[in-house]
C-alpha positions in Angstrom: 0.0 0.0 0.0 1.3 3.4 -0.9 2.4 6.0 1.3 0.0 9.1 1.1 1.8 12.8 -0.2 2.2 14.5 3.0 -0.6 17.1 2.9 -0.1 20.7 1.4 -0.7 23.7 2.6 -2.4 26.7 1.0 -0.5 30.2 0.4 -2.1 32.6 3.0 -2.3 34.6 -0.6 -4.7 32.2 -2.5 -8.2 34.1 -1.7 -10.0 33.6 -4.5 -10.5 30.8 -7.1 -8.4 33.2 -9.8 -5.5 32.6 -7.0 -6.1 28.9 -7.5 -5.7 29.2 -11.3 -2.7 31.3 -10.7 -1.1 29.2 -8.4 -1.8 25.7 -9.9 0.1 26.6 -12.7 2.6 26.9 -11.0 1.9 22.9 -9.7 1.1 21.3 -13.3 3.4 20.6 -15.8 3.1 21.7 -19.6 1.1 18.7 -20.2 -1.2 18.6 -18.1 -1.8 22.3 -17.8 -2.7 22.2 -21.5 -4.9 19.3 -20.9 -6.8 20.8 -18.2 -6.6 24.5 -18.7 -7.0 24.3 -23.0 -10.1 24.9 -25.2 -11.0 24.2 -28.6 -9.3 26.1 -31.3 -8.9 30.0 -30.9 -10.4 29.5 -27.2 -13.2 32.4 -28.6 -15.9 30.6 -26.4 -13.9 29.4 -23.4 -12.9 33.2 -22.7 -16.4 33.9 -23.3 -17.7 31.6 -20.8 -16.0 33.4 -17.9 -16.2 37.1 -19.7 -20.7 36.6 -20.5 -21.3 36.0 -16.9 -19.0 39.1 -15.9 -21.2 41.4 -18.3 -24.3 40.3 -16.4 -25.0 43.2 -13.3 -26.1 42.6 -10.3 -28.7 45.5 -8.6 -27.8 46.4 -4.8 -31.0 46.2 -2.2 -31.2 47.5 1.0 -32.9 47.1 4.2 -34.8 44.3 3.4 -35.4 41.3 5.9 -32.3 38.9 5.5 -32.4 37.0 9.3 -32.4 33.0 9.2 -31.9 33.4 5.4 -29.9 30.0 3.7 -28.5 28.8 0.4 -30.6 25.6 0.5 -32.3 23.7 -2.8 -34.3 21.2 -4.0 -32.7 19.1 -6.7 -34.3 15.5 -7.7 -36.1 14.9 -4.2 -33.3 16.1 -2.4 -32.2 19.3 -0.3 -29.1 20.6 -0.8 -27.1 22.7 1.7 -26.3 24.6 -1.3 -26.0 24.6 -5.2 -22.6 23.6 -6.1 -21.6 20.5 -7.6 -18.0 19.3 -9.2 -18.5 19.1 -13.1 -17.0 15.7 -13.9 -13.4 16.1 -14.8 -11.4 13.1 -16.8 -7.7 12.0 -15.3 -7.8 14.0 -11.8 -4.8 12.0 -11.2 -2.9 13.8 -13.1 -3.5 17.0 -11.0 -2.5 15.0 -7.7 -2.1 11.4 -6.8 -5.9 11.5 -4.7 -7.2 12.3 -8.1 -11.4 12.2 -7.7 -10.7 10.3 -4.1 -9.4 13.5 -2.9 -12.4 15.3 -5.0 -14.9 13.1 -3.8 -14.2 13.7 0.4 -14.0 17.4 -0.6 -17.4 17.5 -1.8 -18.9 15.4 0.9 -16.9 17.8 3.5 -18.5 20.7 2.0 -22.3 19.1 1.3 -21.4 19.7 -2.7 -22.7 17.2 -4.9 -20.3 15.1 -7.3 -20.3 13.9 -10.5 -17.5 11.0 -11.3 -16.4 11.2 -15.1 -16.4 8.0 -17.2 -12.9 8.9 -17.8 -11.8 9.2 -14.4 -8.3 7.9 -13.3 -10.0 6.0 -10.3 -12.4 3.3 -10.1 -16.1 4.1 -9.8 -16.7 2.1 -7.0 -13.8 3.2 -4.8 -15.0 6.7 -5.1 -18.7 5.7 -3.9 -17.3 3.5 -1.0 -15.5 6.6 -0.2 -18.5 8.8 0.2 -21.5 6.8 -0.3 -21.9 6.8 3.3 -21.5 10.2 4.6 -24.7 11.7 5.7 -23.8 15.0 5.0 -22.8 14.6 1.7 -24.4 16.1 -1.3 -25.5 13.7 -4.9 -23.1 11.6 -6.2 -23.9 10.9 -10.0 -22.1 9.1 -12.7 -21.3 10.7 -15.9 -21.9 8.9 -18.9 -20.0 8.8 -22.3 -21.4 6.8 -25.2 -19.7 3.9 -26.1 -19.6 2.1 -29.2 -20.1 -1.4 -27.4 -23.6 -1.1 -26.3 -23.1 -4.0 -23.9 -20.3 -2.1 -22.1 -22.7 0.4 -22.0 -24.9 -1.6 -19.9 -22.5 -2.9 -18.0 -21.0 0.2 -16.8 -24.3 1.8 -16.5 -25.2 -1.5 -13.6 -21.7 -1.1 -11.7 -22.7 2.4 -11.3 -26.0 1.3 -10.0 -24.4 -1.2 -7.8 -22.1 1.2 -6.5 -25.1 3.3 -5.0 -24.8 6.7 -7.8 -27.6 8.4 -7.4 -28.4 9.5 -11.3 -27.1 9.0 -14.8 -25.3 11.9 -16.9 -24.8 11.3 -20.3 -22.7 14.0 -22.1 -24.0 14.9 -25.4 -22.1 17.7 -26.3 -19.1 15.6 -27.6 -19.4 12.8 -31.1 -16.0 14.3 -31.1 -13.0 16.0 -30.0 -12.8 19.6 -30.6 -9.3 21.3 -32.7 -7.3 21.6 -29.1 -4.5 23.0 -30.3 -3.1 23.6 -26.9 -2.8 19.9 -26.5 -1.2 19.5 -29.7 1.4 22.0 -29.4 2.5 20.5 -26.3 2.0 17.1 -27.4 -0.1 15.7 -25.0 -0.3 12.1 -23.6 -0.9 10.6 -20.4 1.9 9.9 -18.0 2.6 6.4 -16.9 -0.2 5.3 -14.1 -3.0 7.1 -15.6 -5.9 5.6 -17.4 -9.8 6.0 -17.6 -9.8 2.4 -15.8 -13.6 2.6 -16.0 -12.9 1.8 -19.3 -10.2 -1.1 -19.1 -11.9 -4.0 -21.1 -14.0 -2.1 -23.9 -13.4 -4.0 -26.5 -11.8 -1.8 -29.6 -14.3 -0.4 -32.4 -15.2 -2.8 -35.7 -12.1 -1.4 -38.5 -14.3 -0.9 -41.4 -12.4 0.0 -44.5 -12.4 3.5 -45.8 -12.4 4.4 -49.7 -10.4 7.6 -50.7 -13.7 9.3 -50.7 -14.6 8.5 -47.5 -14.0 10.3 -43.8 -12.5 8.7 -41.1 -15.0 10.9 -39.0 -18.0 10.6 -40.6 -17.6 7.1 -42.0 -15.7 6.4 -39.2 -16.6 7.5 -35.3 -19.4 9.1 -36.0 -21.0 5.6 -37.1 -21.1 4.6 -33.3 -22.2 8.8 -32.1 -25.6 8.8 -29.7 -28.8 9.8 -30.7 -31.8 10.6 -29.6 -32.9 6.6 -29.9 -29.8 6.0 -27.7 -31.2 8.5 -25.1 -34.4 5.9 -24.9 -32.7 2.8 -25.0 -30.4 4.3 -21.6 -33.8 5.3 -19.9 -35.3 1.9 -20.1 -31.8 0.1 -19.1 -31.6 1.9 -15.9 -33.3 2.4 -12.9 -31.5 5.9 -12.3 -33.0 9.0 -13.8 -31.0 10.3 -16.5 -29.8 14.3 -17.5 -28.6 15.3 -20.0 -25.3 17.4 -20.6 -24.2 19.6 -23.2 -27.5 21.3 -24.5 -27.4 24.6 -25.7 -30.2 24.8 -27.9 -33.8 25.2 -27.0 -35.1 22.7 -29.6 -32.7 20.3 -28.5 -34.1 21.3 -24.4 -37.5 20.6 -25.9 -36.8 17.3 -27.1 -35.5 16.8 -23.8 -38.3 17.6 -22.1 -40.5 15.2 -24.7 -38.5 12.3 -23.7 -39.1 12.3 -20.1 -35.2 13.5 -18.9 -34.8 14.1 -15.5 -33.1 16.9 -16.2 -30.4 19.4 -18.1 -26.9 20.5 -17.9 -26.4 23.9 -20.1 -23.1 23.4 -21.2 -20.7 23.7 -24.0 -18.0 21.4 -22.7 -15.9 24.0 -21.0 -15.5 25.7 -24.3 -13.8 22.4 -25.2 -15.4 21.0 -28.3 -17.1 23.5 -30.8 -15.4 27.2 -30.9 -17.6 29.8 -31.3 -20.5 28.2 -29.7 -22.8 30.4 -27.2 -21.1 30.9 -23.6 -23.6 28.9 -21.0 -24.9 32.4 -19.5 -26.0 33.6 -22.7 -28.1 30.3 -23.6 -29.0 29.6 -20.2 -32.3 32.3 -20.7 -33.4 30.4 -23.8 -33.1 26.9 -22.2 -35.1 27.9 -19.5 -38.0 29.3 -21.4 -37.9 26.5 -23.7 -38.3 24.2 -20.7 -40.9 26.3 -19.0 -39.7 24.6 -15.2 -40.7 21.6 -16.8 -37.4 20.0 -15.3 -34.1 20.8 -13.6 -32.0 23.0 -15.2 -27.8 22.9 -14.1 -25.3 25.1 -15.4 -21.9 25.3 -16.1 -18.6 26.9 -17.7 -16.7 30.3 -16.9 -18.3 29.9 -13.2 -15.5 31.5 -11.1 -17.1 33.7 -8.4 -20.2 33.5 -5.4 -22.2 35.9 -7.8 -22.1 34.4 -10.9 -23.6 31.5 -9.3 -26.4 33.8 -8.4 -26.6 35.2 -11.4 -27.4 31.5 -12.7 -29.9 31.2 -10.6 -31.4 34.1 -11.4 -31.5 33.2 -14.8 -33.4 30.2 -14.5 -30.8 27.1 -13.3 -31.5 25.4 -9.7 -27.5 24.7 -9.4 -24.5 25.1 -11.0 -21.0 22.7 -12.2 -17.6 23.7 -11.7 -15.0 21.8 -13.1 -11.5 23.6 -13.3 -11.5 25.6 -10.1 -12.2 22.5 -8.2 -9.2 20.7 -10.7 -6.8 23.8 -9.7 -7.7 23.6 -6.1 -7.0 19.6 -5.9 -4.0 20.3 -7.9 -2.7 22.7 -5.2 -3.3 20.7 -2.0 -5.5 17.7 -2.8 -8.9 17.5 -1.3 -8.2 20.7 0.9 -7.8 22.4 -2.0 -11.4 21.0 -3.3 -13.0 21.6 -0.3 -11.2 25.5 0.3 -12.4 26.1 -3.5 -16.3 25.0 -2.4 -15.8 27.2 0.8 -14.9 30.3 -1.1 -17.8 30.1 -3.7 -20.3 29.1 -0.5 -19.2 32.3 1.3 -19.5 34.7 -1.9 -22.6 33.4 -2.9 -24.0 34.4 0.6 -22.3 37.6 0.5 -23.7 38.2 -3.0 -27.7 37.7 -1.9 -27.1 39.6 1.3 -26.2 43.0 -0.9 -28.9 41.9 -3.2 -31.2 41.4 -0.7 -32.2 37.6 -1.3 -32.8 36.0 2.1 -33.0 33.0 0.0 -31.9 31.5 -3.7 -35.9 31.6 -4.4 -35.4 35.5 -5.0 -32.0 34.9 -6.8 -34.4 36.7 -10.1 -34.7 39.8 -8.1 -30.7 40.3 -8.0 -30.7 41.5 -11.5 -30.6 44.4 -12.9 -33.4 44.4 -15.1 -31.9 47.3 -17.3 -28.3 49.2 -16.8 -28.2 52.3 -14.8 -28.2 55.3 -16.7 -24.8 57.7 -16.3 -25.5 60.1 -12.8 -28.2 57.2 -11.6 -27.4 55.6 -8.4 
């Protein structure tokens, strides 16, 4: 049995989760900094993630009745302590060697929900026997890639069952990689003792032969890509209730909705697949009218601070998904790191509705400013 790292402690000067970013750069090296840090192409829409939900103001109210007020929700028959869940993240290994073990106690330290990646670097199971029985913890949920085996499929959909996850998320945001071209400059590849072991025994894809006039992609990977008939045959092969993740338009929502979902994730992949896709703040609004409160609607991407978590809220999402902060705070001292990330974003969002007057996330639509202030209003 290995020995554990002897545990890290935090700069006095890390205050924020821009700090953490900062600072965990400092931690990774070239490879897996442009692994975890990277986003498809020019980057257009993973700047515009964090810089849409900047633009979005806040109104200040006063003297209003804040006494006893809380952060708690209501999320798939559960309360929440608050609305902050970890966004699955592949190869958290990579960051530090307690990888999603170290992610997993955070979040059940801190009440947050968790979402395990299919691609994780640890096994399902021993995350859930880590947590599974904490009574304080928030949802632990599994998160779903498509394979082309369907039987795998299965299969890993039951061993999550087994393991006691709580709910199903299958991403649907990704047939493919995007162009990262931050990866590819720095050539990346996975060091020695990291692997997606959920994944150890899929068997490899049929080869088909390709003419000249053929595409690898489409004729190729996109043969085996989920659709919407996929999305059925999950919900009647599994007991848990199944969200989606990676839907940014409202057609798509509305299909959702038709199909009995138990809920949606608004995401664009971290701005990691198609550049130049919408930031999440900006199609949140549309998702949410589209749905009508017909299900739960989760958010994330760019989400760096207490207020723009309200501001999701306000804008129609029940709770939110971070998935680098958390990454940057494991990757500067394990699961204190996790759990000091969760504590920061817990405290601002508290500050935030106590100088917007929300005693509770319920009036999270009454923080915003309906229209900007007009030059010499105050």
């Amino acid at each position: 049995m290995s020995t554990p790292p002897p545990p890290v402690s935090l700069p006095p000067e890390i205050v924020s989760l821009a700090d953490h970013e900062s600072h965990a750069r400092t931690r990774l090296d070239s490879n897996a900094w442009a692994y975890f840090s990277g986003g498809a192409a020019d980057e257009i829409t993973l700047a515009a993630n964090r810089s849409a939900w900047a633009q979005i103001p806040l109104l200040p109210r006063v003297l209003r009745p804040l006494a006893g007020g809380h952060t708690r929700v209501e999320l798939l028959g559960r309360t929440l302590a608050h609305p902050i869940l970890l966004a699955p993240v592949a190869y958290q290994c990579m960051a530090h060697p307690d990888g999603e073990l170290g992610s997993a106690c955070a979040a059940a330290a801190l009440g947050a929900g968790m979402v395990l990646s299919t691609q994780a670097s640890t096994r399902l199971e021993r995350v859930a026997d880590a947590i599974r029985d904490d009574a304080g913890r928030g949802p632990l949920w599994f998160q779903l890639y498509w394979q082309h085996d369907r039987g795998f499929s299965r299969e890993l959909v039951q061993r999550a069952e087994q393991a006691g996850y709580e709910a199903l998320v299958l991403t649907v945001d990704a047939p493919c990689h995007g162009a990262r071209d931050r990866e590819r400059r720095a050539g990346f590849r996975l060091p020695a003792g990291v692997a997606a072991v959920n994944l150890l025994g899929l068997p490899p894809p049929p080869r088909v032969p390709l003419r000249a006039d053929q595409s690898s992609l489409f004729d190729g990977l996109l043969q085996h890509a989920p659709t919407w008939a996929d999305v059925q045959w999950l919900q009647t092969n599994t007991r848990l209730p199944v969200l989606l993740k990676g839907l940014l338009h409202p057609d798509d929502a509305r299909q959702a909705v038709a199909l009995g979902v138990a809920g949606l994730i608004v995401s664009n992949h971290g701005g990691r697949t198609l550049d130049g896709s919408p930031s999440t703040a900006s199609a949140l609004p549309c998702v949410a009218d589209a749905v009508a409160g017909a299900l739960p609607l989760l958010v994330d991407g760019g989400i760096r601070r207490g207020t723009d978590v309200l501001k999701a809220l306000a804008l129609g999402a029940c709770a939110v998904l971070i998935g680098r902060p958390a990454l940057y705070g494991l990757a500067n001292a394990g699961a204190a790191g996790v759990a000091h990330v969760l504590r920061l974003l817990r405290d601002e969002l508290e500050i935030a509705m106590a100088l917007t007057g929300c005693a509770t996330l319920a009036q999270a639509p009454q923080a915003l400013a309906s229209r900007p202030l007009r030059p010499g209003q105050q």
